[in-house]
NUMARGU-655538 format. One record per atom (N, C-alpha, C): residue in one letter; x negated, z, y. Coordinates in steps of 0.1 Angstrom, whole numbers, plus 5000, padded with zeros to 4 digits. Layout:
! residues N
AXZY;...
! end
This chain:
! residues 265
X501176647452;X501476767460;X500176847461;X499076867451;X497776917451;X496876887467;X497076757478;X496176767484;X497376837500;X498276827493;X499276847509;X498777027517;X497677067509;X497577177517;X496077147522;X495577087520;X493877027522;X493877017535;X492877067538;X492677137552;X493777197564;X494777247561;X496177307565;X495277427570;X496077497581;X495477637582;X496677717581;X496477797576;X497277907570;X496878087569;X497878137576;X497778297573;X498578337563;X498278507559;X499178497545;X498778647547;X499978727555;X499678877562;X499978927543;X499579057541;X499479087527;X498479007517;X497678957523;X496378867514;X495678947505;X495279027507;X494179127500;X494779157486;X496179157483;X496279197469;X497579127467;X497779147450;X499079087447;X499478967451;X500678907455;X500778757454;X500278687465;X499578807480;X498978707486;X498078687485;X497278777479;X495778727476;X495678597462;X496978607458;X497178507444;X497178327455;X498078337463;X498178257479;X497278207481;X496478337485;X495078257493;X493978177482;X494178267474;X493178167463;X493578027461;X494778007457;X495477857453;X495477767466;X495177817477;X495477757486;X494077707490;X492777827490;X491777787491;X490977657480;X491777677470;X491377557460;X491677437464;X492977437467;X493377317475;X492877267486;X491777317490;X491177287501;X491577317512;X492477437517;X493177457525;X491777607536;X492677547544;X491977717554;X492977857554;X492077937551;X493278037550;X492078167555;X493378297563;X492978407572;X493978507562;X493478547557;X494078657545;X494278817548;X495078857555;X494978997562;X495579047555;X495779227561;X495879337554;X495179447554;X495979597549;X495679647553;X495179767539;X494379857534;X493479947541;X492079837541;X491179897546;X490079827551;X488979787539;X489479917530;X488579817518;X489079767510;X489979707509;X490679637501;X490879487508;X490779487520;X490379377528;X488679347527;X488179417526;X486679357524;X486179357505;X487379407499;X486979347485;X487279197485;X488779187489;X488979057488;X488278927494;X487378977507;X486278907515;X485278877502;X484678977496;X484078977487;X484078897479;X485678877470;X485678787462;X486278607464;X486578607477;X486778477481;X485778467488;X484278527489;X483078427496;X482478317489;X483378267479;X482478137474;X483178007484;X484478067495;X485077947497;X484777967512;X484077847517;X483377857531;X484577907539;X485877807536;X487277817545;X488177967541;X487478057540;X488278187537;X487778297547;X488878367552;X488678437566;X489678547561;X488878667563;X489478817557;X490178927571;X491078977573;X490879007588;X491579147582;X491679227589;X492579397589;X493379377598;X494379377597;X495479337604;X497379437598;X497479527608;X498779627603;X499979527607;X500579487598;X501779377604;X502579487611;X503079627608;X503679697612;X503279707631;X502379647638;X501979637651;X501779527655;X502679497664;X502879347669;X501579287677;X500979377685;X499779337690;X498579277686;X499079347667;X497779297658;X497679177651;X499279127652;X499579037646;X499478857655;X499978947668;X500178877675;X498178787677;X497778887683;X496478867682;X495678777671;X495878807662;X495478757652;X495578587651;X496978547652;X497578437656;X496778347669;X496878457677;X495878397690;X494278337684;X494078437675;X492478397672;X492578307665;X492878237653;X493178117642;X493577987652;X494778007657;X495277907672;X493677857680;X493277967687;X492177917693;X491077877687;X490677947673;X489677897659;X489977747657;X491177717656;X491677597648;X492077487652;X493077567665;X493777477669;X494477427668;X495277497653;X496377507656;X497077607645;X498777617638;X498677697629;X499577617617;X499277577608;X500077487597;X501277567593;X500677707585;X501677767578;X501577897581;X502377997581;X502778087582;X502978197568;X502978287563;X502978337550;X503378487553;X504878467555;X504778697562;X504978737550;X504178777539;X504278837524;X504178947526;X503479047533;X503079207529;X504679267532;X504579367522;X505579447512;X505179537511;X506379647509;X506479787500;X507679737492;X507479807476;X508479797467;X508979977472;X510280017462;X511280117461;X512080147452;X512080187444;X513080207437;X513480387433;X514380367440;X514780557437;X516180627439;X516480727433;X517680767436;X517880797453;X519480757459;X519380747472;X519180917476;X519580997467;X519681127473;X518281147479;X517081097470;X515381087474;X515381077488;X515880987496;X515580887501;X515480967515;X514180937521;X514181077536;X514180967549;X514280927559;X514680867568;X513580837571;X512480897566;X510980837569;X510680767563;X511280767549;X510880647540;X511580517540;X512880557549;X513480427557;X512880347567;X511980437574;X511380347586;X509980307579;X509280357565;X508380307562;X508380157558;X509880167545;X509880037543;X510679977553;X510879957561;X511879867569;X510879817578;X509679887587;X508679867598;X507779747588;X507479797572;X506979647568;X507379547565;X508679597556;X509379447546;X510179387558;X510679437573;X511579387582;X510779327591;X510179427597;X509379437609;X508479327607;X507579357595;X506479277596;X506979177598;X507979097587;X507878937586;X508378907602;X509378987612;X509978957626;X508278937632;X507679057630;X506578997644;X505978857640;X505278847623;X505178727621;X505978627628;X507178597621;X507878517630;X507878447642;X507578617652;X508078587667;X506078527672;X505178587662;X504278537667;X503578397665;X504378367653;X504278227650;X504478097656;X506178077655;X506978017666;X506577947674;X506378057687;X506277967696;X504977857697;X503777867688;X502977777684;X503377677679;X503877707667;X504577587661;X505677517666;X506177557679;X507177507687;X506777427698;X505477447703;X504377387711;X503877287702;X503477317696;X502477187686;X503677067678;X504577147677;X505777017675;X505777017657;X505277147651;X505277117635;X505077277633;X505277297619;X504877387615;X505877477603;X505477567592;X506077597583;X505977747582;X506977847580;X507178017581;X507778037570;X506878107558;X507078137547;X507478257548;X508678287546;X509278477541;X509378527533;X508478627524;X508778687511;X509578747509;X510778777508;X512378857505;X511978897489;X512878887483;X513178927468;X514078867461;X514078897447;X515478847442;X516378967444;X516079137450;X516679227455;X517179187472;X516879067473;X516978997489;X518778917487;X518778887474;X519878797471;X520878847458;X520078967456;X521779037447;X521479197447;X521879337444;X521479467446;X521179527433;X520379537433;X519979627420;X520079797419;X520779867413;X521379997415;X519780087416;X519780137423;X518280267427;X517380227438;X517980077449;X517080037454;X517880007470;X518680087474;X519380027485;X518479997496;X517080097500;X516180097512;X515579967505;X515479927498;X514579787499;X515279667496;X516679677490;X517879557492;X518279557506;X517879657512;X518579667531;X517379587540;X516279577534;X515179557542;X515079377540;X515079377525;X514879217520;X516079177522;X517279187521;X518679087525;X518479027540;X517979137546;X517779097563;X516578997565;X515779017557;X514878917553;X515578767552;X515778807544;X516678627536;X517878597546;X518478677553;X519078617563;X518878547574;X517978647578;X516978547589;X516678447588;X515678437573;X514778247570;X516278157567;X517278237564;X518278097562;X518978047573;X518878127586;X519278097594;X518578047602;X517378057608;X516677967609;X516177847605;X516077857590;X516177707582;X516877607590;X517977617591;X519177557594;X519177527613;X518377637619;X518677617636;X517477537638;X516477507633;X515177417636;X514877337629;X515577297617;X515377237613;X515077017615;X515877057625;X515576867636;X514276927646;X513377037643;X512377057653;X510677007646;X511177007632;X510076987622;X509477067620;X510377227624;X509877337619;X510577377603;X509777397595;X510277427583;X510577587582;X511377637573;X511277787570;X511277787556;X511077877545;X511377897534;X511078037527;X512478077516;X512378217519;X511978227502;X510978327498;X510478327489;X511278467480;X511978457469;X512578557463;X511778627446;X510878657450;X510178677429;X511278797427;X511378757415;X511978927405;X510878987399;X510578987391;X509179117384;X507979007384;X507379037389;X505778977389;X504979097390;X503579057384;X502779167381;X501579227392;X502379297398;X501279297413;X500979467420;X500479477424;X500579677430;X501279727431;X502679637433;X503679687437;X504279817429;X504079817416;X504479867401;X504079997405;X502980037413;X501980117408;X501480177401;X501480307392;X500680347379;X501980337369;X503280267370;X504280227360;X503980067355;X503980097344;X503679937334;X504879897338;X503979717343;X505279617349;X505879647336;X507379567342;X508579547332;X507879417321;X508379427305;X507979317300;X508179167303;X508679147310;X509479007315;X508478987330;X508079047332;X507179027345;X506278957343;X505878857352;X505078717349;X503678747360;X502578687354;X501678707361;X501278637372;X500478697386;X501278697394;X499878537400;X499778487391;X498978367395;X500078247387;X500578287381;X501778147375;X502678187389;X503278317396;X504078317408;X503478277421;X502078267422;X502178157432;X501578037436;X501577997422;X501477797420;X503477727421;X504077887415;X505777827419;X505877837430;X505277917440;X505877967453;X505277807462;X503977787458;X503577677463;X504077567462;X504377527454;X504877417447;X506577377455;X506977507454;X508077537468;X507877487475;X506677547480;X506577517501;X506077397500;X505377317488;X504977197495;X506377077495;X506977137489;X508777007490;X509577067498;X508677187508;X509877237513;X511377317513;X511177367499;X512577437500;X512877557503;X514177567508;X514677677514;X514577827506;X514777807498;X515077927489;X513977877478;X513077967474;X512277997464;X512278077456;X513178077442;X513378207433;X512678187421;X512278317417;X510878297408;X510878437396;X510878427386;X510278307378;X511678217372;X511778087366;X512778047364;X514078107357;X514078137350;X514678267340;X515878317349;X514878387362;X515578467370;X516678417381;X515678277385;X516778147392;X517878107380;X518278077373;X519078057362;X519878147366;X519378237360;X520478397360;X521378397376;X520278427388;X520778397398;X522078337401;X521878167397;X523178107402;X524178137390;X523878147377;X524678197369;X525578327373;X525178457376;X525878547384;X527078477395;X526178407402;X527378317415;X528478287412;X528578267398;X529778157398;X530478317390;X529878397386;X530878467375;X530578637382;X530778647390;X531278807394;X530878877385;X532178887374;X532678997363;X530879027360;X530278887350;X529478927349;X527878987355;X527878957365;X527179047374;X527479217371;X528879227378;X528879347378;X528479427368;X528979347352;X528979417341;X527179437338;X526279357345;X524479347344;X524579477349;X524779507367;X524279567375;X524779727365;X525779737363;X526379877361;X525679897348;X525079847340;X524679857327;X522979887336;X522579827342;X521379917348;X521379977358;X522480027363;X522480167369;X522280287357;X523280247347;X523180357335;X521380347331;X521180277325;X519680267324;X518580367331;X518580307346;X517780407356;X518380507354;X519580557354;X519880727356;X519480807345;X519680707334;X518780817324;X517280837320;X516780727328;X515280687323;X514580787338;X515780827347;X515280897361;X515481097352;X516681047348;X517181197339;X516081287335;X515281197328;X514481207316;X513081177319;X512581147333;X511381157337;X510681027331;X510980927321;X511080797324;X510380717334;X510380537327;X509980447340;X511580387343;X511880387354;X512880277356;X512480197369;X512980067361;X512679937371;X513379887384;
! end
C-alpha cells in the first residue's frame, strides 16, 4: 500500500494545519505530488516553509468558501499535471456551544466551510475525473457526521450533509472508477480545540492520517477514526438505549462544565 500514492497528484484544501497538513506530509513521503491550500496567508507560507525539503510540494491560498478559487486552483494542477488523482476537501470549522449562542452568522460561517467547501471541491473536481475516466474525492465529515453529540447541532447539520453526499455518490459512480470516501475522526489533536486542552482520548493527529490513508488506499467508503471510536460507532447501531443513555450523560456534562465556565468537548 506504501507506493500506491507514488507520484499521484493530489490536493488537500485545509493543508496548512491539522490533519491536512498531517496529509500532505504522509503523502509527500510516499512520493506522492501534493498542492496543500488554505487559508490565512501565513500559515500557508509556514507550511511552504516546512515542506520545502519535498521538491513535489506546492503551497497555494486558496478560500474553499469561493468557488472561483477553488475551481481555479483545480484548473492550475489539471493543466500542471495533467491530470487530478485525488481529491482531499478537509478544511473545517469545529463548534461546540449552547444552541441559545448560536447567531445565524455563525450558521453561514460553519456551513459556507464544512458544506460549501467540500460541494465546490466536489463540483470542481468531477468533471476532471469524469473526463480522465479515474479518480478519488476524499470528504472529511466527523464522527459528529454519523451520530449527534448534545452542544453541537451547527456542526452535526453541516457534517451529516457532508456524509450524505460522499455515500451517495459512493454508490452512483461507482462503475465509473470514480471512488468516494468519507472520512469521520472523533478527537484528534489539531487547531480545531483552540486554546482548550484536547480531550484525553484524542489521538495525535499524525497516527490520524496514516488511518485516513491507509483508508483511501483500499478504498473505503467510510473512514472512522481512531479505532476505539469505530467500535463504539457500530456498537451504538445495534443498541439505541445505549446511545441515548452516552449522549444524555453528555449533555449533563457540557451543561455544567458550560454552567461553570469549564471546558466542554
Amino acid at each position: 500500500m506504501q507506493d500506491i500514492f507514488k507520484e499521484k497528484v493530489c490536493i488537500i484544501t485545509g493543508g496548512a494545519s491539522g490533519i491536512g497538513f498531517a496529509l500532505a506530509e504522509r503523502l509527500l513521503q510516499r512520493g506522492a505530488v501534493v498542492y496543500a491550500v488554505g487559508i490565512p496567508a501565513e500559515q500557508v507560507e509556514q507550511a511552504q516553509e516546512k515542506l520545502k525539503a519535498y521538491e513535489q510540494a506546492h503551497c497555494r491560498l486558496v478560500d474553499v468558501t469561493k468557488y472561483e478559487e477553488v475551481q481555479q486552483l483545480v484548473e492550475e494542477v489539471v493543466n500542471r499535471q495533467g491530470r487530478l488523482d485525488y481529491m482531499f476537501n478537509n478544511a473545517g470549522l469545529g463548534g461546540t456551544l449552547p444552541f441559545e449562542k448560536v447567531t445565524l452568522e455563525y450558521w453561514k460561517k460553519v456551513v459556507d466551510v464544512n458544506l460549501w467547501g467540500v460541494i465546490y471541491g466536489v463540483h470542481a473536481a468531477f468533471p476532471v475525473m469524469l473526463k480522465q475516466g479515474f479518480g478519488h474525492i476524499v470528504n472529511t465529515s466527523s464522527m459528529a457526521g454519523l451520530v449527534a453529540p448534545p452542544y453541537q447541532a451547527v456542526y452535526c447539520a453541516s457534517k451529516f450533509a457532508v456524509t450524505g453526499m460522499t455515500e451517495a455518490l459512493r454508490y452512483e459512480h461507482a462503475h465509473r472508477n470514480i471512488a468516494f470516501s468519507t472520512v469521520c475522526p472523533a478527537n484528534v489533536i489539531t487547531p480545531l480545540f483552540g486554546g482548550l486542552k484536547p480531550p484525553p482520548d484524542a489521538v495525535p493527529v499524525e497516527e490520524a492520517a496514516e488511518i485516513i490513508l491507509d483508508g483511501v488506499a483500499k478504498k473505503e467508503g467510510l473512514i472512522i477514526l481512531p479505532e476505539k471510536d469505530k467500535q463504539q460507532y457500530y456498537a451504538y447501531r445495534a443498541d439505541q438505549e445505549e446511545m441515548d443513555s452516552f449522549f444524555k450523560k453528555m449533555a449533563d456534562d457540557r451543561r455544567k462544565a458550560y454552567e461553570t465556565g469549564g471546558n466542554y468537548y
